[in-house]
VOGU-3710 file (C-alpha; in Angstrom, 3 decimals, decimal comma):
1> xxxxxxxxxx> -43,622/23,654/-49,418  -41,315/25,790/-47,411  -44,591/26,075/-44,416  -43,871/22,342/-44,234  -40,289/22,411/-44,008  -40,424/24,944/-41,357  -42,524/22,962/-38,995  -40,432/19,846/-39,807  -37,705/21,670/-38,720  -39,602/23,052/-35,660
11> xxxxxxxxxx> -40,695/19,208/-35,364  -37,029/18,020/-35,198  -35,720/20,801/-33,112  -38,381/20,399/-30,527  -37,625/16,837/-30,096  -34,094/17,542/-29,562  -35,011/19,212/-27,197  -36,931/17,445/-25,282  -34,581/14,191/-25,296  -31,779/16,794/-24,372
21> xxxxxxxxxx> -33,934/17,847/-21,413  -34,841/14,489/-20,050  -30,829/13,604/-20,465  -30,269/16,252/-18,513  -32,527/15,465/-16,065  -31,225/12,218/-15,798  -27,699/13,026/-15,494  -28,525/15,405/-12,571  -30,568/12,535/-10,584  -27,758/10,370/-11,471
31> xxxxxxxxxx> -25,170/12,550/-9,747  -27,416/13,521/-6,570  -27,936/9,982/-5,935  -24,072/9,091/-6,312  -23,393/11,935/-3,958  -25,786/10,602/-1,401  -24,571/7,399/-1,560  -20,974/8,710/-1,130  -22,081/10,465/1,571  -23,752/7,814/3,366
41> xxxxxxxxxx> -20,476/5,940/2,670  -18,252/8,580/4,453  -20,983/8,742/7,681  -20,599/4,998/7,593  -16,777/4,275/7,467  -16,660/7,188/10,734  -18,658/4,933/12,901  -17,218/2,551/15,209  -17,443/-1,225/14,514  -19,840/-1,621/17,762
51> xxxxxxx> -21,867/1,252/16,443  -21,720/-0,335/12,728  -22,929/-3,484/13,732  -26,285/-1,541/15,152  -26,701/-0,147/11,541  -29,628/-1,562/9,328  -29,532/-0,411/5,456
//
């Protein structure tokens, strides 16, 4: 009874984990992606109009 407990604990607690990790993960591709984006932005609003206009996204 208790052996079972024990690996429904480990059970639980490994799943946690791994949701935890792929949030994680997430969140960190998330952020990268908002910074290059923001960073694209910034090269972007620095160009001139003439030189904007040559710009393909």
């Amino acid at each position: 009874m208790i052996r079972k407990l024990m690996y429904a604990q480990l059970s639980v607690f490994l799943f946690y984990g791994l949701v935890s990790g792929a949030a994680i993960t997430l969140l960190i591709h998330y952020k990268c992606r908002q910074a290059e984006a923001s960073a694209t932005a910034a090269v972007l609003l620095q160009l001139s109009p003439r030189a904007l206009s040559e710009v393909t996204i």
